[in-house]
Legacy VTK file of the C-alpha trace (Angstrom):
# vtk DataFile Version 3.0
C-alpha trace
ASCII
DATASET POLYDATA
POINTS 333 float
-0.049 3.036 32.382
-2.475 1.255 29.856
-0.858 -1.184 27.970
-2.003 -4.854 26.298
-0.426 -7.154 27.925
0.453 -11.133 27.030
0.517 -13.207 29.583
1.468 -16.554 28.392
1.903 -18.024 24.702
-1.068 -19.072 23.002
-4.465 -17.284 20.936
-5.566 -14.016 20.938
-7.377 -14.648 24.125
-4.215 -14.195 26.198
-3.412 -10.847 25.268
-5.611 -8.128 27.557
-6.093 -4.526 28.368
-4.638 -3.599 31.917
-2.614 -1.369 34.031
1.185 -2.098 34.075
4.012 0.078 35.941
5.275 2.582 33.623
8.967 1.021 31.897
11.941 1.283 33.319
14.388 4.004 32.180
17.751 3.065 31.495
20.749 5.884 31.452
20.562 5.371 27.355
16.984 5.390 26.827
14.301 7.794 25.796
11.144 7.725 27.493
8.536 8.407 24.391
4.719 8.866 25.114
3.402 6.830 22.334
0.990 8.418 20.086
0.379 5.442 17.329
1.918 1.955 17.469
2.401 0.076 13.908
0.347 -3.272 14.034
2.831 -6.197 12.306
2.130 -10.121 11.836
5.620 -10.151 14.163
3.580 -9.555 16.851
0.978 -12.407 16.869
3.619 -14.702 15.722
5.387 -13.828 19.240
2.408 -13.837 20.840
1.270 -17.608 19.565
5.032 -18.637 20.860
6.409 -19.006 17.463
9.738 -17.169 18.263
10.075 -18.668 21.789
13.369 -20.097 21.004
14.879 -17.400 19.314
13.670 -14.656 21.419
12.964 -15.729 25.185
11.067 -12.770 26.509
9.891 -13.209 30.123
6.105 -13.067 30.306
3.954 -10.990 31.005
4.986 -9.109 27.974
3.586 -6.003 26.558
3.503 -6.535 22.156
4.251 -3.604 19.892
7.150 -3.335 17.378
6.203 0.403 15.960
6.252 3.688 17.602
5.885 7.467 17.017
5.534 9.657 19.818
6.438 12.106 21.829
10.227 12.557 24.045
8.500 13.127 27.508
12.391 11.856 29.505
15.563 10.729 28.760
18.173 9.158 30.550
21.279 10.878 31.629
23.749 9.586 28.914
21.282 10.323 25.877
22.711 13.527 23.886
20.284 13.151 20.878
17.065 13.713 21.941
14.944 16.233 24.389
11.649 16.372 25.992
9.332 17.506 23.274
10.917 15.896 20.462
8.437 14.064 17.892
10.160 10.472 17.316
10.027 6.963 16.045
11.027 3.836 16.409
11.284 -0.161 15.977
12.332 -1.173 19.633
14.842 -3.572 19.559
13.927 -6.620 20.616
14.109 -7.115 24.392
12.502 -3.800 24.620
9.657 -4.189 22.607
6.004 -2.615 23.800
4.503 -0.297 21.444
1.000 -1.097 22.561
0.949 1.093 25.481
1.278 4.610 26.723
4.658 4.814 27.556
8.054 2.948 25.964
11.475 3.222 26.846
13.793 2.977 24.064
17.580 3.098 23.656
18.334 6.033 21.606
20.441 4.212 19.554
17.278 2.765 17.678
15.611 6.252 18.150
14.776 8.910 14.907
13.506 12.173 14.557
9.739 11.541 13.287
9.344 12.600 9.116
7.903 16.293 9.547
5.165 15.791 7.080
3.807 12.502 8.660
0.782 12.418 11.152
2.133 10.296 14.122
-0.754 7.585 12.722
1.927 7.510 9.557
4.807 7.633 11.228
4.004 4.412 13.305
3.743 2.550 10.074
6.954 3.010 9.038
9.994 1.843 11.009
9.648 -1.902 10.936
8.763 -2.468 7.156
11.021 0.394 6.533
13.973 -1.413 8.187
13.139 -4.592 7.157
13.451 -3.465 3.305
16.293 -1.512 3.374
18.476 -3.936 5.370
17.255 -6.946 3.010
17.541 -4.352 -0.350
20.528 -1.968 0.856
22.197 -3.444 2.912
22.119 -7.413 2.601
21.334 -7.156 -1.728
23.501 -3.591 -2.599
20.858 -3.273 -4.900
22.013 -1.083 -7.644
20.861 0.969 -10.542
19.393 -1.277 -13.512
19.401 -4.594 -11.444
16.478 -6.605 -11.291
14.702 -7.057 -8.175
11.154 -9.635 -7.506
9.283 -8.191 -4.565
6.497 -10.347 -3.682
3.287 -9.939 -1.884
3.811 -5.977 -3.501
0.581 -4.373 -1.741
1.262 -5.509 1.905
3.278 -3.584 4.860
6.882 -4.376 3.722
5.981 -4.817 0.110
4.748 -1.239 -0.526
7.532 0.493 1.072
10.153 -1.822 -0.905
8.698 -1.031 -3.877
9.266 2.439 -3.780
12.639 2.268 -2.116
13.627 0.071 -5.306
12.493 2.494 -7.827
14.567 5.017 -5.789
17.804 3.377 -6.184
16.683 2.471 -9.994
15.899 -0.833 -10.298
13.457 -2.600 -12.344
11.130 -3.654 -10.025
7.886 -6.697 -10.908
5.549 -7.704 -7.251
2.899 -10.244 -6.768
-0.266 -9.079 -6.015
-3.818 -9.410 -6.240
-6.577 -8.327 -9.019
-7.494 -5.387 -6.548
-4.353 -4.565 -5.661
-2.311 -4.113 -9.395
-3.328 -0.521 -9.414
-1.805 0.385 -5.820
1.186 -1.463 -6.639
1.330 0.882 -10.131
1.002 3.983 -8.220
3.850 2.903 -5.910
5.998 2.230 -8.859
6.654 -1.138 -9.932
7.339 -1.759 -13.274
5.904 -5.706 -13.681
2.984 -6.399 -11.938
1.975 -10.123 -11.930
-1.736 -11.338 -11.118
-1.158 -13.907 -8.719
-4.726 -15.366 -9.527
-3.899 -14.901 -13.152
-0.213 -15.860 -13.769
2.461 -17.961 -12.270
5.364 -15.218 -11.501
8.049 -18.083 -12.277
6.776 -19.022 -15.827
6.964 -14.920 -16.676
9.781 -13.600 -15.004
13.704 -14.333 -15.924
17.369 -13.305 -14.730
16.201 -11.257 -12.045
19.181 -10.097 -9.392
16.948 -10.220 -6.544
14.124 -12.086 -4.864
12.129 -10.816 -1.540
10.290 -12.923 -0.294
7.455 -12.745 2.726
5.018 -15.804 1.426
4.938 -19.744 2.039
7.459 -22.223 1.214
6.067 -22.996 -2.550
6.623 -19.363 -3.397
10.308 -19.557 -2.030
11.654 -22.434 -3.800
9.717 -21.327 -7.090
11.540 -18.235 -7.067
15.155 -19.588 -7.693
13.530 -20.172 -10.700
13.977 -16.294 -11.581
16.791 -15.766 -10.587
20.096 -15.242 -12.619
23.496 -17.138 -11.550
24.781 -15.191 -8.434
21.754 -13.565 -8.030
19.938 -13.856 -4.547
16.926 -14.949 -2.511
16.660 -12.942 0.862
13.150 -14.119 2.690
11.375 -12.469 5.616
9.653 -15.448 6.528
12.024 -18.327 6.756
13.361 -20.585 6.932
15.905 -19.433 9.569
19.614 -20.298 8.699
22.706 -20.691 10.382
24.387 -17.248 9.568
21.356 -15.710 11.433
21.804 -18.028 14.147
25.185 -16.803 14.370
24.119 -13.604 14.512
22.222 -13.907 17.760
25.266 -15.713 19.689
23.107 -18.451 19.398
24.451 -22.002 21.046
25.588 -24.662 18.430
22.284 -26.574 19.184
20.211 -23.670 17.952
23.074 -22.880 15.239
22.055 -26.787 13.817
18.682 -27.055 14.074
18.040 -23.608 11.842
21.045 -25.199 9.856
18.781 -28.332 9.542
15.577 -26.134 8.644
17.453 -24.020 6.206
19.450 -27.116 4.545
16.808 -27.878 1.545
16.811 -24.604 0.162
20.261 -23.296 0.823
20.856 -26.854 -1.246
18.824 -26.026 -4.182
20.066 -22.138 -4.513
23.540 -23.420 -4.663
22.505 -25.967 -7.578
21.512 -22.763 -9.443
24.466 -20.456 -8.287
22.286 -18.072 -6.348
22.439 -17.421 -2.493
19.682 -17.710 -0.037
19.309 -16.146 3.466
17.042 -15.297 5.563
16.644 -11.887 7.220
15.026 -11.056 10.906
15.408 -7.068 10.771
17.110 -5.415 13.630
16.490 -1.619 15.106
18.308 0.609 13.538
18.223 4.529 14.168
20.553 5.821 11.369
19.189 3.689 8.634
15.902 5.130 10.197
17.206 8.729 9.862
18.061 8.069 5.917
14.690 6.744 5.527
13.399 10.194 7.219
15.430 12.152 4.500
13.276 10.126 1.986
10.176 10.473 3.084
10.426 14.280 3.887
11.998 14.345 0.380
8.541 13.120 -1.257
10.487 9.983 -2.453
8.511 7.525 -0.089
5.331 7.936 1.389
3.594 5.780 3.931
0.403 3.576 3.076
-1.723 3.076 5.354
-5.222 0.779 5.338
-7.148 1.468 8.464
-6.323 3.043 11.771
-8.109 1.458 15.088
-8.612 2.836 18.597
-6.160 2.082 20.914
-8.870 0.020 22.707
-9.364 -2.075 19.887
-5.863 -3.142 19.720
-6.695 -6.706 19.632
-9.084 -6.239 16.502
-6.459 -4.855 14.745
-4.107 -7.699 15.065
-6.904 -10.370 14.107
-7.366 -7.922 10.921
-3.725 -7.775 9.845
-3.681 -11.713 10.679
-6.558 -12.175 8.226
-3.527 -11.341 5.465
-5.988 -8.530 3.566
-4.544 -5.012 4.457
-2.850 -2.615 2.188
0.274 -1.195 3.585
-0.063 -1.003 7.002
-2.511 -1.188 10.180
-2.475 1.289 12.899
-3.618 1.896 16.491
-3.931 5.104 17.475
-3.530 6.394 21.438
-4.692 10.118 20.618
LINES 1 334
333 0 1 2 3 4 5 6 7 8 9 10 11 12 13 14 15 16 17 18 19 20 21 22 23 24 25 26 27 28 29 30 31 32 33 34 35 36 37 38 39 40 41 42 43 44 45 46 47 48 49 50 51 52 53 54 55 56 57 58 59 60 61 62 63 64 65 66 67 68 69 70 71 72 73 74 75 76 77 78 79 80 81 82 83 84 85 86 87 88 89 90 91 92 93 94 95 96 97 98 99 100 101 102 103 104 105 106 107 108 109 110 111 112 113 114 115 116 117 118 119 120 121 122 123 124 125 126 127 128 129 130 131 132 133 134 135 136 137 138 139 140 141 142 143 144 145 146 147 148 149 150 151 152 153 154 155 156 157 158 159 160 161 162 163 164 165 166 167 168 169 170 171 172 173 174 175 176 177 178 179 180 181 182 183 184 185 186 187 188 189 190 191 192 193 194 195 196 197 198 199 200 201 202 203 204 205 206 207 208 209 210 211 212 213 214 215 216 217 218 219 220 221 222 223 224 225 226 227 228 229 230 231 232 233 234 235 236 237 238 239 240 241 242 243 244 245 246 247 248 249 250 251 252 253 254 255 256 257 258 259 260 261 262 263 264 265 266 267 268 269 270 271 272 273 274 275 276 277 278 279 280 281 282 283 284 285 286 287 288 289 290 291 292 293 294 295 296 297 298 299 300 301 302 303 304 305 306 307 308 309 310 311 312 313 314 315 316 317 318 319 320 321 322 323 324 325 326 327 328 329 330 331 332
């Protein structure tokens, strides 16, 4: 099969286009014939070896963390899914490989695809979809009237977390950009702050909730706006040791992200609020519940551009350039 393939850590010039065998099928997999692949920052982070130490895939390594495609096989203990079945996905990691014809993924992490999406739609949604309902539902139990900071409002997981917000009733202010406040409006949010205009910490107050996806400035500025018990959940580090924990990692890995985590787990405490940090996992029921809100017209997708398969690599130097809106798609079809 065609796939894009990395074959050892470094710059965009060692991923390529080639011919791979098609993936092995395990006895609870699903073999889906990928018809779009989500394009995420995750994946040139991975590829430029930032995640080496927390997840040691074995080069060569195909990149990809979105699917939606087609059910072409399954293995012989899968009882959810059949040949012909439109699907989606976030591979778990260890089975990643969204960025080529074929993936094999353990139905577990496997959903029925939102009937009113294109599969170019559908590919957008299962990472950033994950990611903000396990940092808003799950982690936060975000609740009616609360107060929830979502930063960074027009990108992939920003625009998806707005709207699931609103859905649960929350009053919901983003960060964005001058072009961007309008999108952000549509989507719902209530407080929309002009990042070239205003300083988000000197406006907003007592909010429940911070998400956070940006630099480390932006993360210790928002304690700021947060109430007492309220909490900071970030997307983009640092790691801490409860996640470390989380991957059975050894007590030399548990330290270090204890070590890189210490200064701002330190200064939440000082102003009774929680931090963590959240790495999302695959998920196929939470990805069923997001199906029910999408085909219920609660959330819909947003998409910026979709590339040619063949231009894989030119779409993850555009979504590296920080600029989309929503999300970035390749398309195999």
């Amino acid at each position: 099969m065609k796939a894009f393939i990395l074959d050892r850590y470094g710059s965009a010039d060692h991923v390529r286009a080639g011919d791979t065998p098609d993936p092995e099928l395990r006895e609870d997999d699903v073999l889906v014939q990928v018809h779009a692949a989500g394009v995420n920052l995750l994946d040139s982070k991975i590829r430029n070896g930032e995640f080496k130490r927390i997840l040691p895939y074995r080069l060569p390594l195909i990149l990809g963390h979105d699917v939606a495609g087609v059910v072409v096989r399954v293995g012989s203990r899968v009882r959810r899914f059949k040949p012909g079945d439109e699907v989606y996905a976030r591979p778990a990691d260890g089975q990643i490989g969204a960025f080529a014809e074929f993936s094999a993924i353990k139905e577990d992490d496997v959903a029925i695809k939102p009937k009113a999406l294109t599969m170019e739609e559908a590919a957008s949604i299962p990472l950033v979809g994950l990611t903000a309902w396990q940092a808003l539902i799950e982690r936060a139990n975000l609740k009616q009237g609360q107060k929830v900071l979502i930063h960074a409002g027009s990108g992939g997981v920003g625009t998806f977390a707005i709207q699931l917000a609103k859905h649960v009733g929350a009053t919901v202010a983003t960060t964005t950009s001058t072009a961007n406040v309008d999108l952000v409006r549509s989507l719902g949010a209530d407080i929309m702050i002009d990042y070239k205009k205003q300083d988000f910490a000197d406006v907003l107050r007592d909010y429940d909730v911070v998400l956070n996806s940006l630099d480390k400035v932006t993360l210790e500025k928002s304690l700021r706006v947060l109430k007492p018990g309220g909490q900071l959940i970030s997307i983009s580090g640092p790691p801490d040791a409860a996640f470390a924990r989380s991957l059975g990692a050894s007590w030399v890995l548990r330290m270090i992200m204890g070590v890189l985590s210490y200064g701002i787990t330190t200064k939440a405490k000082r102003r009774q609020a929680k931090y963590s940090f959240l790495f999302m996992r695959a998920n196929g029921g939470q990805l069923t519940e997001i199906t029910a809100l999408i085909d219920d017209g609660i959330i819909r997708p947003v998409v910026d551009r979709v590339f040619p398969f063949a231009s894989t690599k030119e779409a993850m130097a555009y979504v590296e350039a920080g600029r989309a809106k929503g999300k970035v798609v390749v398309s195999l079809k």
